[in-house]
C-alpha positions as CSV (number, residue, x, y, z in Angstrom):
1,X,-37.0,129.9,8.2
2,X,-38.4,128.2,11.6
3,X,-36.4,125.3,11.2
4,X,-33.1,127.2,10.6
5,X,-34.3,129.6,14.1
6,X,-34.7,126.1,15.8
7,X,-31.5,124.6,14.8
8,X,-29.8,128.4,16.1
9,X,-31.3,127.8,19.4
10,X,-30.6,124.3,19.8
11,X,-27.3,124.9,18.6
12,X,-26.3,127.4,21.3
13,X,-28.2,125.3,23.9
14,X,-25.9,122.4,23.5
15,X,-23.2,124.5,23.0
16,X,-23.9,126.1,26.8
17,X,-24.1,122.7,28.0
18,X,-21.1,121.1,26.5
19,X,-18.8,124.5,27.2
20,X,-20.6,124.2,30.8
21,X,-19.5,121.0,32.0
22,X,-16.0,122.1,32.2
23,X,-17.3,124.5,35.0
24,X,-19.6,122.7,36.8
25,X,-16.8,121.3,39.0
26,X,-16.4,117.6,37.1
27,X,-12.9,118.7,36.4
28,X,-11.1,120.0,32.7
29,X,-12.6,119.2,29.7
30,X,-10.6,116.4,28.2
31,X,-10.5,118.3,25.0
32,X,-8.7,121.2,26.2
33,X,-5.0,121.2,26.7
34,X,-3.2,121.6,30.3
35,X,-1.0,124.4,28.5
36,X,-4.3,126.7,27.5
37,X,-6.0,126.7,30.9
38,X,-2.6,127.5,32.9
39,X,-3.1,131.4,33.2
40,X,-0.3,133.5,32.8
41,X,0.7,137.1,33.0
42,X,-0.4,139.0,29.8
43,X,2.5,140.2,27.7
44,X,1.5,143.7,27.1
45,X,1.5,146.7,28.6
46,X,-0.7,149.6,27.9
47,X,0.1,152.4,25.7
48,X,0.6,152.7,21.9
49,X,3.1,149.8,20.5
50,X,4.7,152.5,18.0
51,X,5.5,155.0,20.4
52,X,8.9,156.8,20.1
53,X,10.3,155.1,23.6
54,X,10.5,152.1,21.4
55,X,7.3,150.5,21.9
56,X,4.8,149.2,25.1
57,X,4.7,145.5,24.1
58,X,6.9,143.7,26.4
59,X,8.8,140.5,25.8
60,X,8.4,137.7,28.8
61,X,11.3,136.3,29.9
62,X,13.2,133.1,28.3
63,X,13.0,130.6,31.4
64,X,10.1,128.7,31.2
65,X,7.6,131.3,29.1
66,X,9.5,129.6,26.0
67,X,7.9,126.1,26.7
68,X,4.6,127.0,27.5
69,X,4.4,129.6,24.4
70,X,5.9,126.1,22.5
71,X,2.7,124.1,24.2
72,X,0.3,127.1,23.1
73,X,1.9,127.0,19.2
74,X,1.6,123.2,19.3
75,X,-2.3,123.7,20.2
76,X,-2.9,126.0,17.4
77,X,-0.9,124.1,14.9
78,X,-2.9,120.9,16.1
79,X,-6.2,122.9,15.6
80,X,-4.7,123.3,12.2
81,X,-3.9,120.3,11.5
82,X,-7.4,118.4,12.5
83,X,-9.0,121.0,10.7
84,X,-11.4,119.6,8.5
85,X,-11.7,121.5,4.9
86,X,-13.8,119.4,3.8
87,X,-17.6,119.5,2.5
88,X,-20.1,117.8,4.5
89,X,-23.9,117.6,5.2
90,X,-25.1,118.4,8.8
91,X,-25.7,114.5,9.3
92,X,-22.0,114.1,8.9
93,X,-21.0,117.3,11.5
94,X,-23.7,116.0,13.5
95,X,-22.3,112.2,13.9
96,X,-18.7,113.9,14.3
97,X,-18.8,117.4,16.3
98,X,-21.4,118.0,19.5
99,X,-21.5,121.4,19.3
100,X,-22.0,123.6,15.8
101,X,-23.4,127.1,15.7
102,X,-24.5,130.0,12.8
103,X,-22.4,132.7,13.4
104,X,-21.7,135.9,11.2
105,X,-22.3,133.8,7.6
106,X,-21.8,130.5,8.6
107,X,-21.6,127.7,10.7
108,X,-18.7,126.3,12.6
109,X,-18.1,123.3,14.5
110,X,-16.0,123.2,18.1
111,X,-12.9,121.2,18.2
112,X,-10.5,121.5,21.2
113,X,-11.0,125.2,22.1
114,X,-11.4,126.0,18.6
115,X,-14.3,127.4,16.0
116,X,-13.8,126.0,12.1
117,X,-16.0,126.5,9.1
118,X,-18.8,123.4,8.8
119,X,-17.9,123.3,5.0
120,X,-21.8,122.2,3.9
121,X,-23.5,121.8,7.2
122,X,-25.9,124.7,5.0
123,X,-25.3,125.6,1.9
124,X,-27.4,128.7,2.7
125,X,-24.9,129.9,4.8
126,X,-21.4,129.7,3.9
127,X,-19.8,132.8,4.1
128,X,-16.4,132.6,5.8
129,X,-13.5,135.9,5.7
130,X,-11.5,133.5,7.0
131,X,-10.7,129.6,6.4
132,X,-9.1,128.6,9.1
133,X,-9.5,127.6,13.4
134,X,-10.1,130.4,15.5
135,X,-9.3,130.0,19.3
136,X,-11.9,130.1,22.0
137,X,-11.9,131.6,25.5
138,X,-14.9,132.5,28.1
139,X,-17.9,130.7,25.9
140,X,-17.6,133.0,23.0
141,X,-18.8,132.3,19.7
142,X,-16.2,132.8,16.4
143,X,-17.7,136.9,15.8
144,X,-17.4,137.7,19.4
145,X,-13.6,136.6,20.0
146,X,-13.1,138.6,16.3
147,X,-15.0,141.7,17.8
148,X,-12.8,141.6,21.2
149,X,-9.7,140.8,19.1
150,X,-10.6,144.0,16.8
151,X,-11.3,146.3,19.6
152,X,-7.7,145.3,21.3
153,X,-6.2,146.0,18.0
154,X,-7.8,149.3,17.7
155,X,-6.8,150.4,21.3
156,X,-3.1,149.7,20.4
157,X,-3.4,151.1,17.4
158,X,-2.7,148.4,14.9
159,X,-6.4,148.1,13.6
160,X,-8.2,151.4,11.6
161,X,-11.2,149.3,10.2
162,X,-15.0,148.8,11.4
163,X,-15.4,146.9,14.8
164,X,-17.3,143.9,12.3
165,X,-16.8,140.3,14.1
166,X,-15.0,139.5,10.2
167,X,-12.0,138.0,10.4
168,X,-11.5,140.2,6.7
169,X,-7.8,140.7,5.1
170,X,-7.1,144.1,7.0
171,X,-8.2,142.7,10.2
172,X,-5.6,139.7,9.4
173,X,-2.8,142.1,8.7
174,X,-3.5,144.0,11.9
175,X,-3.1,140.5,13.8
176,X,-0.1,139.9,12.0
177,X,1.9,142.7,12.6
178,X,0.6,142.8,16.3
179,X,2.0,139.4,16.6
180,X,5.3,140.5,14.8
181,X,6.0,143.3,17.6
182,X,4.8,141.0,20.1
183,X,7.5,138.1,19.7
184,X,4.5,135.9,18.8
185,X,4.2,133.8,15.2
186,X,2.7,136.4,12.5
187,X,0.2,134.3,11.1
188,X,-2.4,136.6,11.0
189,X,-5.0,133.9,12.9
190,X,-6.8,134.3,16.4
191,X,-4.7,131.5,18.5
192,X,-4.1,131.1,22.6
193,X,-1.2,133.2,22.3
194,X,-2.2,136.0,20.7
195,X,-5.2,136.3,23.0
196,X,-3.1,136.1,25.7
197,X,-1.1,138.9,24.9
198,X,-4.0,140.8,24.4
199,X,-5.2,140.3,27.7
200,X,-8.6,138.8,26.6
201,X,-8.5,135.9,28.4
């Protein structure tokens, strides 16, 4: 149990020094993309999404939001893409990822402004609602950006459940239709875009 308390401190050590160099005025990370650190007006507004005037969410213009929401869908569906589903030890994730935490009931490794499962890292803990990358923003671990995600959802009315830091089915199908009335892709996954549109960024 001391070791595993160890490895949880070290982890979030190095994870505060690799997430830290990006702001300690050396420049951009080189692993994350020119598209997700351009900041751009959030494309909400608040109020209920199912009210009877039709709905608050409002759609951003076609100019140039259409290329950089193309950009942000490229970055998820590269996240997806490098995802590694596959089972490991914690010598392997150590040789191949810097930073891996515990969070909720597992760990995950950070790739690119994303959190993904460490399939084996410990066999201990391996409990994952969801299978899949989850996008980062403002140093916060995979059951934080779930919690703000979840609260955001319950403000506009999308989400009923428990504020739990789970990415569970019900919290999925409250993404999903958020992202529907939104414009965005209804995946039902945390990604730039969807984050942006909540305004958590």
């Amino acid at each position: 149990m001391l070791e595993a308390g160890k490895q949880i401190i070290v982890a979030a050590g190095c994870l505060l020094i690799a997430l830290g160099e990006g702001a300690s005025g050396q420049g951009p990370s080189p692993n994350v993309s020119p598209a997700l650190s351009q900041k751009r007006n959030p494309a909400r507004t608040p109020g209920s999404p199912k009210s009877a005037s039709g709905g608050s969410i409002r759609r951003t213009p076609a100019n140039n939001q259409n290329q950089a929401n193309a950009a942000v869908r490229r970055g998820y569906s590269d996240a997806v893409r490098r995802y590694r589903r596959e089972r490991h030890n914690r010598f392997w994730w150590k040789q191949h990822f810097t930073v891996i935490v515990l969070a909720g009931g597992g760990y995950y490794y950070w790739d690119n402004g994303y959190w993904c499962p460490a399939w084996g890292y410990d066999p201990a803990y391996e409990y994952y609602d969801y299978d899949g990358p989850i996008y980062t923003y403002g140093n916060l671990l995979p059951d934080q950006v779930i919690w703000n995600v979840q609260r955001a959802l319950k403000q506009l009315g999308y989400y009923a459940g428990g504020l739990t830091g789970s990415l569970g089915p019900s919290s999925r199908q409250a993404l999903a239709n958020y992202q529907q009335d939104a414009g965005l892709d209804a995946t039902g996954a945390i990604d730039a875009a969807t984050v942006e549109a909540l305004g958590l960024n």
